[in-house]
C-alpha positions in Angstrom: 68.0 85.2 94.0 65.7 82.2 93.0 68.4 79.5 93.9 70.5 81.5 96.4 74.0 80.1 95.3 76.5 78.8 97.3 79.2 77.7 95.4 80.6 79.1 91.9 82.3 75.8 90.4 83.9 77.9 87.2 85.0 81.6 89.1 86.9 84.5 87.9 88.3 86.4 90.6 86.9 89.7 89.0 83.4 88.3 88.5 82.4 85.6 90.9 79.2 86.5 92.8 79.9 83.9 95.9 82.1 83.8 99.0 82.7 80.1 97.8 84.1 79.4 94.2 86.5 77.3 92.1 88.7 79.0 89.5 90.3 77.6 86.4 93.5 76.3 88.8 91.3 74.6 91.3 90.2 72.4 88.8 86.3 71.9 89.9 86.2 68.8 87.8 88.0 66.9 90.3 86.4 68.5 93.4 83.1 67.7 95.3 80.2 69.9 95.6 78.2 68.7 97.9 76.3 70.7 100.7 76.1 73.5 98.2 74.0 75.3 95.6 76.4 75.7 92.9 76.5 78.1 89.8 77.9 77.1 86.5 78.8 79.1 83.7 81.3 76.7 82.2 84.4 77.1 79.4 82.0 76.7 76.3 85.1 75.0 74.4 85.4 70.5 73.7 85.9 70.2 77.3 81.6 71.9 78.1 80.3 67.9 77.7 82.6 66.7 80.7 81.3 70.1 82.8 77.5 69.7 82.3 77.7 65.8 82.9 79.5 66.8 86.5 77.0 69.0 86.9 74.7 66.1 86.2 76.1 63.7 88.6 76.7 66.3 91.3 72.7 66.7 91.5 72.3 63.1 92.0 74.3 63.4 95.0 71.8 66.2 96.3 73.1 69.4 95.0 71.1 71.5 92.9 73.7 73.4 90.0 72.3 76.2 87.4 74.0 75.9 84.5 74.4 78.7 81.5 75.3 77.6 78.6 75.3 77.6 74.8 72.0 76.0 73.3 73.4 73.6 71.1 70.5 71.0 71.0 72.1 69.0 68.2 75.3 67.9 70.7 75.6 64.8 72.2 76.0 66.5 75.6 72.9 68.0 75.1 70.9 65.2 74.7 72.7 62.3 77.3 73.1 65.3 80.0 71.3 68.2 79.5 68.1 66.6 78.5 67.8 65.2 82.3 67.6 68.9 83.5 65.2 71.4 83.7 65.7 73.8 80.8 64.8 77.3 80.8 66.0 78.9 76.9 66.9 82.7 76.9 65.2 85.2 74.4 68.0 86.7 72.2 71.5 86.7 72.5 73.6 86.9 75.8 76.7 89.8 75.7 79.3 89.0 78.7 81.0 91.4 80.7 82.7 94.6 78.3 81.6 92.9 74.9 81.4 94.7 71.9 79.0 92.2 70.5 76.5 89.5 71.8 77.4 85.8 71.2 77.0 84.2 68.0 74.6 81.8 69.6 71.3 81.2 71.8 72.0 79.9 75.6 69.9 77.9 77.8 70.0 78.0 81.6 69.8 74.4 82.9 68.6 72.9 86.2 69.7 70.1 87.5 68.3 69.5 90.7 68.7 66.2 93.1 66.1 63.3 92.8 63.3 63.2 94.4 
């Protein structure tokens, strides 16, 4: 409700909450955001660094992308990309869709929003 999303750059067809969305196949990596307010809840595996420094870059060119995503401030990601953003860390431990169990690990929502 806060950001009123436009764009979800890493959709599943069962649980996207936006008329506009890039799945796994589209590949939002390679794609352009701009015009949009775009959600991110990336794949949290090796490949989360190259997400959350898109995300980065995409705000510089005027889009404003929420990220969720693991807290793991002793990454480099964290500190060349996420440390830019606005960060906002969650109480407790997030449990995703049908999960037995919560994650093994705090989360963070991220801001990054274009320069002023």
């Amino acid at each position: 409700e806060e950001f009123s999303f436009t764009l979800d750059v890493c959709a599943e067809l069962e649980t996207t909450k936006c008329k506009r969305y890039f799945t796994y196949h589209d590949n939002a990596l390679m794609k352009d955001w701009s015009g949009e307010t775009a959600w991110m809840n990336p794949p949290y595996g090796r490949e989360i660094g190259r997400w959350v420094a898109k995300a980065l870059h995409e705000s510089w060119k005027g889009v404003t992308v929420v990220c969720l995503i693991p807290s793991r401030t002793d990454t480099r990601w964290w500190h060349d990309y996420v440390m830019q953003g606005e960060i906002r860390f969650l109480r407790g431990r997030l449990k995703f869709g049908g999960a037995q169990h919560n994650t093994p690990f705090p989360s963070a929502i991220v801001i990054f929003r274009p320069p002023r």
